[in-house]
C-alpha positions as CSV (number, residue, x, y, z in Angstrom):
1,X,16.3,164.8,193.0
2,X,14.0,164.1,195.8
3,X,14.2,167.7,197.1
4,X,12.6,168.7,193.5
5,X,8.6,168.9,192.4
6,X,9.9,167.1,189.0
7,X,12.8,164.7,190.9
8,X,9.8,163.6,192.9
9,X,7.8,162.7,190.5
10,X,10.4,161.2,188.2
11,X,11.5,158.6,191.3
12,X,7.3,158.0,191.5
13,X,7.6,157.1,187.6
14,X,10.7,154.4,188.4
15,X,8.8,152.6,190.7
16,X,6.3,151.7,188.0
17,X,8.8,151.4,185.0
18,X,11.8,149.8,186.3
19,X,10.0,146.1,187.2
20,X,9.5,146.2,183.3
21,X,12.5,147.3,182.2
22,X,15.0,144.8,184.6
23,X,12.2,141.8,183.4
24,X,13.1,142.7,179.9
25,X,17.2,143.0,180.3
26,X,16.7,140.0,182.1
27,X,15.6,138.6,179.1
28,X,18.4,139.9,177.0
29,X,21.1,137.3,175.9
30,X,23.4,139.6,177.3
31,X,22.4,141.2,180.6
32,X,25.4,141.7,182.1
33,X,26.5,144.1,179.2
34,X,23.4,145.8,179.5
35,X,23.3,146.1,183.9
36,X,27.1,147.2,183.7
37,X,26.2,150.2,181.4
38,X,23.2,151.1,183.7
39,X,25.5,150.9,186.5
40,X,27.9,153.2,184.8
41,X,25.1,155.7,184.1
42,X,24.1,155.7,187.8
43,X,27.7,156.0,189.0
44,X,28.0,159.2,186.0
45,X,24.2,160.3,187.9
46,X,25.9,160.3,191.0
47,X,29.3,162.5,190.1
48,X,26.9,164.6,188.9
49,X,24.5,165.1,192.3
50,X,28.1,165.2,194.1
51,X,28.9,168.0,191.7
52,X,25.1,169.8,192.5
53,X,24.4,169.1,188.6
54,X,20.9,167.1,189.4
55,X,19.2,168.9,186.7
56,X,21.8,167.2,184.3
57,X,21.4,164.1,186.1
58,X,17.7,163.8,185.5
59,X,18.5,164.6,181.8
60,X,21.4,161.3,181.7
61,X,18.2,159.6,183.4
62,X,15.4,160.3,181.1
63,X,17.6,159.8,178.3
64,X,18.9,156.2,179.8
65,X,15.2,154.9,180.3
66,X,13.6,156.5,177.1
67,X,17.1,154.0,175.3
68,X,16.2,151.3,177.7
69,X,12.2,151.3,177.0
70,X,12.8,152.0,173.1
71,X,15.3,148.8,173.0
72,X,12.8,146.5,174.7
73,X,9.9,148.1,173.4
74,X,8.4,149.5,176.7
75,X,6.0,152.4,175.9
76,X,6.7,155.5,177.8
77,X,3.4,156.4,177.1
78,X,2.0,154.4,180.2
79,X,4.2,156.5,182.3
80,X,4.6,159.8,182.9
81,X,8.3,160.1,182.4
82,X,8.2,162.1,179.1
83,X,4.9,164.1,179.3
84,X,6.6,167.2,180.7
């Protein structure tokens, strides 16, 4: 993703989110459940990049983070993450 204008910008726009978002799973009463399906997104991310299908890997990405922000109530509007 890195190597992309958009996969550049996207790993800016984790920086900033993903302190909220762990702060708020860590909050959960069941974080476990909720790290172990992000970890099985990231490990589905990275069959993808293995498989050079990093534009459908951003899409598994953006979706994960938009379901993430929307269960904890984390506007996406702060970030940049959706205003392509």
């Amino acid at each position: 993703m890195s190597s992309r204008e958009d996969g550049r910008s996207l790993i800016s726009e984790y920086y900033k989110i993903a302190p909220h978002i762990v702060k708020a799973v860590d909050k959960d009463n069941h974080p476990e459940q909720v790290y172990e399906m992000i970890k099985n997104i990231i490990d589905q991310c990275l069959y993808l990049i293995k498989n050079d299908e990093n534009l459908e890997c951003m899409n598994v990405y953006k979706t994960m983070v938009a379901d993430l922000a929307s269960k904890y109530n984390i506007m996406l509007e702060d970030y940049n993450l959706y205003h392509r």
